[in-house]
C-alpha positions as CSV (number, residue, x, y, z in Angstrom):
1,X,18.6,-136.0,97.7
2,X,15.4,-135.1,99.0
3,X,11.9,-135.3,97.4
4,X,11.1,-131.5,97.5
5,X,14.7,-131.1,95.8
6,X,14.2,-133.1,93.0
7,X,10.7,-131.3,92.5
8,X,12.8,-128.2,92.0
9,X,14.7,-129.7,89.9
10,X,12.0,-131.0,87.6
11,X,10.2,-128.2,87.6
12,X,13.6,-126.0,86.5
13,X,13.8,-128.6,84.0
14,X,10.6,-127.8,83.0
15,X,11.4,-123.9,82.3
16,X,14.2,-124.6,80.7
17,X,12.3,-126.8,78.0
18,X,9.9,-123.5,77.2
19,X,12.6,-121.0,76.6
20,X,12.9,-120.1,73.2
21,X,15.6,-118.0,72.7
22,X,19.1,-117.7,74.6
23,X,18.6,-115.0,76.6
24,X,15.7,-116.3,78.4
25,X,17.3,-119.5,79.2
26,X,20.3,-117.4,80.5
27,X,18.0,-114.8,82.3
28,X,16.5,-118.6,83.9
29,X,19.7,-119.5,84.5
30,X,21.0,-117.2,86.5
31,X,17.8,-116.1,88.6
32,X,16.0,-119.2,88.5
33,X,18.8,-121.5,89.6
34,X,18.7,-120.0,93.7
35,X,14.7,-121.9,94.0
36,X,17.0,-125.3,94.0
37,X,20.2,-124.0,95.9
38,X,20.1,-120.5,97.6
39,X,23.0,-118.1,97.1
40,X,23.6,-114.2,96.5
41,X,25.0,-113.5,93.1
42,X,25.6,-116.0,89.6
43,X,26.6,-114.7,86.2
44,X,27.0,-116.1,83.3
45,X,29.6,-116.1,80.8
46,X,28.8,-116.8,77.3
47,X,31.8,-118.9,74.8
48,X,32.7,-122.4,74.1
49,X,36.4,-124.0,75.2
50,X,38.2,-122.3,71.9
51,X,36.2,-118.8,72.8
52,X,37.2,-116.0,75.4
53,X,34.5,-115.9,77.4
54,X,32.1,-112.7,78.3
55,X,29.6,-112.1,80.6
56,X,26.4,-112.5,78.9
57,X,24.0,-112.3,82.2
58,X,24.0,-111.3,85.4
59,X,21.2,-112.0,88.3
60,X,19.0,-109.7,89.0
61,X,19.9,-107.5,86.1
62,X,17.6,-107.9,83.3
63,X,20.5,-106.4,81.1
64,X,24.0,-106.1,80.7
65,X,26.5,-103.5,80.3
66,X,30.0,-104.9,79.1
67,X,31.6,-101.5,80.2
68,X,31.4,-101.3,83.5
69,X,33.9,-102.3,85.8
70,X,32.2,-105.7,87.4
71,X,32.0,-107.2,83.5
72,X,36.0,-106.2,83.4
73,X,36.9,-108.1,86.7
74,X,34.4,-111.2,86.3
75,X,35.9,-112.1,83.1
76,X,39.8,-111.5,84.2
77,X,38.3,-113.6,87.1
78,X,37.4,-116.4,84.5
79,X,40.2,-116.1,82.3
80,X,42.5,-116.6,85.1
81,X,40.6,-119.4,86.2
82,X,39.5,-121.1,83.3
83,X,43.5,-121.2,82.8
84,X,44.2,-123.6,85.7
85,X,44.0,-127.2,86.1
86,X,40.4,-127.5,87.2
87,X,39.3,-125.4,84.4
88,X,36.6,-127.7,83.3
89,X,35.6,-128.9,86.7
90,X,32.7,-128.0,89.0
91,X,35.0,-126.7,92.3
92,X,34.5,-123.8,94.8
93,X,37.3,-121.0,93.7
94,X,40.4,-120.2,95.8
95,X,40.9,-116.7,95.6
96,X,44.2,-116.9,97.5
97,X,46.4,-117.3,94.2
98,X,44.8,-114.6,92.1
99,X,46.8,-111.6,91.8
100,X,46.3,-108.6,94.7
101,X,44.3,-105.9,92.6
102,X,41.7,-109.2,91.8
103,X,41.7,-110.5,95.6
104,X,41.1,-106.8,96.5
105,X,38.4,-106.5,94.5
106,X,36.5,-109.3,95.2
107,X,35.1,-107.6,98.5
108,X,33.6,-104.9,96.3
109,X,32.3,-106.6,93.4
110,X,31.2,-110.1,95.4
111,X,30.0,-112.3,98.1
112,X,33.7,-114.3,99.1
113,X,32.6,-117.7,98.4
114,X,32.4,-118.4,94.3
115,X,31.5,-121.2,92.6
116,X,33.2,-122.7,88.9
117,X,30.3,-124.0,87.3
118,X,31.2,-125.2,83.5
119,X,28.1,-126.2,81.2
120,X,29.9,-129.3,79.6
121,X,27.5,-130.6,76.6
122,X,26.3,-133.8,77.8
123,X,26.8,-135.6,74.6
124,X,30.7,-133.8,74.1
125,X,32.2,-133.9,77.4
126,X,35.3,-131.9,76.2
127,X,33.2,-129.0,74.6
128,X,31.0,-126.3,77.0
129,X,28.3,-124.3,76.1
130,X,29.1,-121.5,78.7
131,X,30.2,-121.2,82.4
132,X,28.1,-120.4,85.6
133,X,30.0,-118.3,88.3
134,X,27.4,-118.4,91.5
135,X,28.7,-116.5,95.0
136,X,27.1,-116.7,98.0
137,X,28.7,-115.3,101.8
138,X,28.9,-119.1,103.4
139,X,30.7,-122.3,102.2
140,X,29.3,-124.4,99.3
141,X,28.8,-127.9,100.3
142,X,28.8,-131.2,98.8
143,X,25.0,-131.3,98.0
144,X,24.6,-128.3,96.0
145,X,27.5,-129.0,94.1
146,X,25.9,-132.1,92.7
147,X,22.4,-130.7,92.3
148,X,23.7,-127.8,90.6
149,X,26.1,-129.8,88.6
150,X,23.3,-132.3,87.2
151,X,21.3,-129.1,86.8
152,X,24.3,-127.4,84.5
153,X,23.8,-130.5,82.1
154,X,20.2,-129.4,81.3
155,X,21.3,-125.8,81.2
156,X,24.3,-127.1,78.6
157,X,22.1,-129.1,76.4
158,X,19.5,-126.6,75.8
159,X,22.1,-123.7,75.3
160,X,23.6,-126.1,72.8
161,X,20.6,-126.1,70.3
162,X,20.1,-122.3,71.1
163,X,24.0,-121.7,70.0
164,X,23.4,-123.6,66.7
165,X,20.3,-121.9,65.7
166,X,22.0,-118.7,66.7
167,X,24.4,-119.3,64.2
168,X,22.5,-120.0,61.4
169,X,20.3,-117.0,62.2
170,X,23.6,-114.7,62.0
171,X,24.8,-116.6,58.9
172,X,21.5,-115.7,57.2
173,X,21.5,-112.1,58.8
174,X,24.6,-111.5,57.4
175,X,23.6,-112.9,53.6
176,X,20.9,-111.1,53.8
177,X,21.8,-107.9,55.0
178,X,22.1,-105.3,52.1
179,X,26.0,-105.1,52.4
180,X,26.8,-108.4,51.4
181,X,24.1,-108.5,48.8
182,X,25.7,-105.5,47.1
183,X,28.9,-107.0,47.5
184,X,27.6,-110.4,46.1
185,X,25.7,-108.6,43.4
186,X,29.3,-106.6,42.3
187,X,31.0,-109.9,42.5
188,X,28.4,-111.8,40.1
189,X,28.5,-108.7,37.6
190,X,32.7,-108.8,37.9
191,X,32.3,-112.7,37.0
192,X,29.9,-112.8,34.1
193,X,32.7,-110.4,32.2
194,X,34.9,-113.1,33.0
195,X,36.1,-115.0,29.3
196,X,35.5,-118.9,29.1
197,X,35.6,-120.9,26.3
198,X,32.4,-122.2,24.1
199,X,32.5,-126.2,24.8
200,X,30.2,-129.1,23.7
201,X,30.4,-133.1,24.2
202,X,29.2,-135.0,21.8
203,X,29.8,-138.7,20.6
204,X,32.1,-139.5,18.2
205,X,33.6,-142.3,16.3
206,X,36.9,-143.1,14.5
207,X,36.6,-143.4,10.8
208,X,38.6,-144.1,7.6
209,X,40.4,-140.8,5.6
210,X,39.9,-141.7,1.7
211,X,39.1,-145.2,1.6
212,X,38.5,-147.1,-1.4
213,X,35.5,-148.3,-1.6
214,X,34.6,-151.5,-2.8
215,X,31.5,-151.4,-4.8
216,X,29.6,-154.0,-7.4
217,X,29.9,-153.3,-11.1
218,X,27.4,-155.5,-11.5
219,X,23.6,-156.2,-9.9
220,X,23.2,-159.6,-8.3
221,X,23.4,-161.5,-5.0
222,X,26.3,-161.4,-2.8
223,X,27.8,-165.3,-2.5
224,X,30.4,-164.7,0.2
225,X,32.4,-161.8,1.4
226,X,36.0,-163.4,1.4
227,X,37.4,-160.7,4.8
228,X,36.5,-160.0,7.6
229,X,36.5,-157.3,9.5
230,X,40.1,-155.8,10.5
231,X,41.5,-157.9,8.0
232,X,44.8,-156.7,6.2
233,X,44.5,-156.8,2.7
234,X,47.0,-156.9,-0.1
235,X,46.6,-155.4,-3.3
236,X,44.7,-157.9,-5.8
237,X,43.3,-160.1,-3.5
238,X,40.1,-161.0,-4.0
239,X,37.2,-159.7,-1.7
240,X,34.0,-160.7,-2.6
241,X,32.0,-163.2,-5.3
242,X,28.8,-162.8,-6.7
243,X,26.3,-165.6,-7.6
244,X,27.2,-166.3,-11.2
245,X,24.5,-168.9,-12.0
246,X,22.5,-166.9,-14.3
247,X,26.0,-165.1,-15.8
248,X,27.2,-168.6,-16.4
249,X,23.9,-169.7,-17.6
250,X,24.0,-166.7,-20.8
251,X,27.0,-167.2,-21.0
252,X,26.7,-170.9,-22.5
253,X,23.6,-170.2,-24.3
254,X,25.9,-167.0,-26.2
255,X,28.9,-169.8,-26.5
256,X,26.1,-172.1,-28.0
257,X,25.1,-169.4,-30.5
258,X,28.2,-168.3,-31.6
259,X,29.2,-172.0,-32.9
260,X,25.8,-172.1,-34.2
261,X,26.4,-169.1,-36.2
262,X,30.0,-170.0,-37.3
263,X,29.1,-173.2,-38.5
264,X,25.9,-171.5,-40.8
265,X,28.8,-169.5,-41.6
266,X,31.0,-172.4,-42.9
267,X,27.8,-173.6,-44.9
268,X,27.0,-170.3,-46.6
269,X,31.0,-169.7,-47.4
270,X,31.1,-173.7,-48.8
271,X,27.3,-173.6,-51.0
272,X,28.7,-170.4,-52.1
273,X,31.3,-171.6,-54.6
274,X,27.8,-172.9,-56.7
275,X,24.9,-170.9,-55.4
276,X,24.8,-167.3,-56.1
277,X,22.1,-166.9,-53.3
278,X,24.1,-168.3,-50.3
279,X,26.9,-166.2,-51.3
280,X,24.9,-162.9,-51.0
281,X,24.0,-164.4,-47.7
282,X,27.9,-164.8,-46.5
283,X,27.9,-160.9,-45.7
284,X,25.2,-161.3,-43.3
285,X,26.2,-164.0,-41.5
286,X,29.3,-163.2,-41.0
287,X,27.8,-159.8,-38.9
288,X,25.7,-161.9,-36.9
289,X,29.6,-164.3,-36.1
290,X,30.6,-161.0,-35.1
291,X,27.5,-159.9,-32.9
292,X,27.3,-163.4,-30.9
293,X,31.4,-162.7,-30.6
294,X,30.3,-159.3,-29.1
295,X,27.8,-160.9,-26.7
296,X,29.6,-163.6,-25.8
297,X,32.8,-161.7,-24.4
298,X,30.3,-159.2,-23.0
299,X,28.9,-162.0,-21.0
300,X,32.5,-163.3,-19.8
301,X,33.3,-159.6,-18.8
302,X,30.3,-159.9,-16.5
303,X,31.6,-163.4,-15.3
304,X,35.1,-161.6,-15.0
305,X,33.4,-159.4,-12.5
306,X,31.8,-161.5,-10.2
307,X,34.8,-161.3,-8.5
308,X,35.6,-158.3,-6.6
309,X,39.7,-157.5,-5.5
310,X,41.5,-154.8,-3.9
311,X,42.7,-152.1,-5.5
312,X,45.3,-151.2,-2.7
313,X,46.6,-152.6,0.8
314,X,44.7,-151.5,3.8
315,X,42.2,-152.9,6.1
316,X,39.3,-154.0,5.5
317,X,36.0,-152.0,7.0
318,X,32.6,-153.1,6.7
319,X,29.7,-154.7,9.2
320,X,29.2,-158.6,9.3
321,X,30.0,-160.5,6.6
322,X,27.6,-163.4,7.1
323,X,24.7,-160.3,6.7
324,X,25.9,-159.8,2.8
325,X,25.4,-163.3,1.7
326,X,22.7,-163.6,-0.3
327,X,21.8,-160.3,-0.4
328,X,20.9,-158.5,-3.9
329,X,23.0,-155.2,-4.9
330,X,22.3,-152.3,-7.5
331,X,25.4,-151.3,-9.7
332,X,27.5,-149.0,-7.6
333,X,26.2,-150.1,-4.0
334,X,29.1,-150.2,-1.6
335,X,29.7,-153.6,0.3
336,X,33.3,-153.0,2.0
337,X,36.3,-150.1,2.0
338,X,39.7,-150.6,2.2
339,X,40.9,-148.0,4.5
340,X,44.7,-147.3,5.6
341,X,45.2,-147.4,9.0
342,X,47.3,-144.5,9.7
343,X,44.9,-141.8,7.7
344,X,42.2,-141.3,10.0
345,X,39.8,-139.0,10.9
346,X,36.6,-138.2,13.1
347,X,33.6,-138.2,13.1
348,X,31.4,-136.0,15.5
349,X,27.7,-135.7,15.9
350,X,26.9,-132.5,17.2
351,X,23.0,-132.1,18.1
352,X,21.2,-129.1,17.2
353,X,20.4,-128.0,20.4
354,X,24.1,-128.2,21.5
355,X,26.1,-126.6,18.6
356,X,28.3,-124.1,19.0
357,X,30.3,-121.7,16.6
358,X,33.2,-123.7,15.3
359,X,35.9,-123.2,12.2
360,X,38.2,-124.8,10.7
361,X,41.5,-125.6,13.2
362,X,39.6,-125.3,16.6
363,X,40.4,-127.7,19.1
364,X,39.1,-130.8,19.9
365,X,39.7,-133.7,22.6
366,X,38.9,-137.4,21.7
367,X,38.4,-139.4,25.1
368,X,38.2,-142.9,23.7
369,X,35.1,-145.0,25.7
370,X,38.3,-147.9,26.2
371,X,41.0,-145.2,27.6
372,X,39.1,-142.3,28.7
373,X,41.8,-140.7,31.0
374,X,44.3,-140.2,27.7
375,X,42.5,-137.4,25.3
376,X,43.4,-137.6,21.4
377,X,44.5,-133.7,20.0
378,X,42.3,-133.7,17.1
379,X,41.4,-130.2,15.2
380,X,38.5,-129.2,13.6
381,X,38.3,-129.5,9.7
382,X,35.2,-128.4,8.3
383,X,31.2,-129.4,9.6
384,X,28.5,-130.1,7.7
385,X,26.2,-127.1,6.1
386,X,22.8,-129.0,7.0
387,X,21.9,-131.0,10.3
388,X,20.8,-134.7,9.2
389,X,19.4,-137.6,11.2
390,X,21.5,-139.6,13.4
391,X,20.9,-143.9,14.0
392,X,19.0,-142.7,17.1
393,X,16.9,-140.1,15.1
394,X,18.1,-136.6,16.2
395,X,19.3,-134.0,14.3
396,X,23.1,-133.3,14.4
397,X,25.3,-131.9,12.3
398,X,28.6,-134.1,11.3
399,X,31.4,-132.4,12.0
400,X,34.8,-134.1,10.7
401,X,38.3,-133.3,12.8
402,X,41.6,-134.1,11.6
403,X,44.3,-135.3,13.3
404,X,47.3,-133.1,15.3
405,X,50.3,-133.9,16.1
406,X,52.1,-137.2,15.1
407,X,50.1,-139.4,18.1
408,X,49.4,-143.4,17.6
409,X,46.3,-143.6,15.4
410,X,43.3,-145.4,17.2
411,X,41.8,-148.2,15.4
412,X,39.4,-147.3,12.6
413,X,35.4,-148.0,14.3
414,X,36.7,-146.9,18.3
415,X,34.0,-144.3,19.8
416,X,34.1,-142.1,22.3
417,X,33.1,-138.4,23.5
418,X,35.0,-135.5,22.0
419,X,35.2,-131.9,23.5
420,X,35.1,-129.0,21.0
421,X,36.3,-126.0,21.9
422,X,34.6,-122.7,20.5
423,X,34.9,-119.3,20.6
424,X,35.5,-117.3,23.8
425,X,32.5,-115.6,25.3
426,X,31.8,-114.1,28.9
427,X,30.7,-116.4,31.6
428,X,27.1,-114.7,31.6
429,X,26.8,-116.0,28.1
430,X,27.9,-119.0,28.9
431,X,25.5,-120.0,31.3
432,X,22.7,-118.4,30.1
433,X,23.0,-119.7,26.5
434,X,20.8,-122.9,27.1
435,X,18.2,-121.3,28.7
436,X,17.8,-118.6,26.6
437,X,17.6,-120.7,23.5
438,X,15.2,-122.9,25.2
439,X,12.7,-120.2,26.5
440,X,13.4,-119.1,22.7
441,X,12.1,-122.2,21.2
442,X,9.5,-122.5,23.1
443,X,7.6,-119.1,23.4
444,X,8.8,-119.0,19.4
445,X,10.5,-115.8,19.7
């Protein structure tokens, strides 16, 4: 390759890195193309191996008319010939196998010798951006094949950015254009009349359905808590002790004055047979026998209660044991329930901001946080009437769902998230419901 053809080709190069749309790099390519190798005609047809391809350019001709009779016989030309076996190769066309109205026509329409220049993508051998047909009236030979094939790579690669850019100018054309906005525009209106359900997530926890509570009758200190948590429980058994030191303490001071009392008693009752006075004294003694009686099996019912038992079989449900020991209680302040493990319920925290319509018998789906691919049918059985403050300090309201259908029971203290299901409303309303109630809250209308 000579020095003053590689120039040429570097400086083609050159103009085909400035081009900034398609048709100037295919108004280059066909025009330009004769500075490197000289010939009489090229055109170019436009489409990539899965595309028919059309003539797009044409030397000499700053534009083209699809119509006319040339465009009709240049792309049979390249239909038939992009058909054979050397379809994707750079080779001088034989004309002698096309069919006779073709072969006649190539005296009128161009110079005899063609050349089957495919712009394969450098990067994608198998795919092309185009093809180059060039005719000239003498031979093509070996040289300007290869100069002309290294110069189709350039040509391929550049025509390859313009193709994608192409597209995603027509693909935004087209979104844009006013047809498919009003077409997109009918389709959003069509869809926001479309009905969806009302749902909400929101964490939820299994808990007891009438327990019995196990509460102190008496104010004190917790000494042990005798279960722990999960524990089965039969009826009677005991549950908890209190510290009975100061119990057990009044209760042998009131044992001590009780016998003291008796025994003035006895005195009064004996002195009584000679003294007048210590027999008007019998009557109130014996009252005061009768008071330290009172006190005394007061104080043993309060001894009697230290221990706590069970009032029914269950399970037992409570926190840590080891955290009650120790621990002072009011009359009435729970420690422990004993709950039945087949009446359950849940219980759902609903946050403000998220609540939705509900009623009584609407849906609900418990995904347990240790099985969440195997929902729980629950149904709705009545919510609170206030919103209250949650562990993590957020209002919610507590919503309580009963249980449907006869499924196994999940263990009494499993959480999870559980999907309500509300009311139906259109699928505007749906997705507009958050951000109206925040703008809402927030310019305070």
């Amino acid at each position: 390759m000579s020095d003053t053809a590689i120039a040429k080709l570097f400086q083609i190069e050159q103009q085909v890195r400035r081009c900034e749309t398609a048709t100037e790099l295919s108004f280059l390519m066909v025009n330009t193309s004769r500075n490197l190798v000289a010939y009489e005609q090229a055109t170019y047809l436009d489409g990539n191996e899965l595309e028919k391809l059309k003539l797009f350019a044409l030397s000499d001709i700053p534009l083209v008319d699809r119509s006319t009779p040339y465009s009709a016989w240049i792309e049979q030309v390249a239909s038939l010939v992009e058909g054979s076996e050397q379809g994707t190769e750079v080779h001088s066309v034989k004309p002698e196998r096309w069919p006779l109205e073709l072969k006649a026509e190539l005296k009128e329409f161009s110079p005899p010798y063609l050349l089957w220049l495919p712009l394969l993508i450098p990067a994608k051998p198998s795919e092309r951006a185009g093809v180059l047909v060039m005719a000239k009236s003498e031979p093509w030979s070996e040289k300007e094949r290869a100069l002309l094939q290294h110069l189709a790579s350039s040509y391929a690669h550049a025509m390859q950015l313009f193709r994608q850019k192409s597209a995603i100018k027509t693909l935004v054309k087209k979104l844009l254009s006013k047809k498919t906005q009003l077409v997109s525009l009918s389709l959003l209106i069509g869809l926001s009349f479309v009905p969806v359900r009302l749902t909400v997530l929101a964490p939820s926890e299994v808990i007891a359905k009438e327990p019995n509570l196990v509460m102190s009758s008496i104010a004190g200190a917790v000494s042990e808590v005798l279960v722990k948590p999960g524990d089965l429980v039969t009826q009677g058994q005991p549950l908890v002790t209190m510290d009975k030191t100061a119990l057990q303490g009044s209760y042998d001071i009131a044992l001590r004055e009780l016998e003291r009392a008796k025994a003035e008693l006895r005195t009064a009752e004996q002195a009584g047979y000679v003294d007048k006075k210590a027999k008007s004294q019998r009557v109130e003694l014996a009252s005061q026998v009768a008071l330290k009686a009172i006190e005394l099996n007061y104080i043993k019912g309060k001894l009697a209660q230290t221990t706590i038992f069970s009032k029914q079989q269950g399970v037992a449900v409570l926190d840590d044991p080891e955290k009650w020991k120790g621990r002072s209680v009011v009359v009435g302040e729970r420690i422990l329930s004993i709950a039945d493990p087949k009446k359950i319920e849940l219980e759902i925290r609903v946050a403000v901001q998220d609540s939705i319509p509900l009623k009584k018998g609407d849906e609900v789906k418990f995904y347990l946080d240790t099985d969440p691919l195997e929902p729980i049918s629950f149904k709705v059985n009545y919510s609170s009437f206030k919103s209250s403050l949650t562990p993590s300090q957020t209002l919610a309201y507590r919503i309580i769902a009963k249980r449907d259908g006869l499924a196994i029971a999940p263990r009494i203290g499993l959480r999870g998230v559980a999907k309500l299901y509300g009311e139906e409303v259109s699928l505007a309303y749906y997705v507009l419901r958050r951000p109206i109630t925040y703008v809402r809250q927030t310019l305070g209308w």
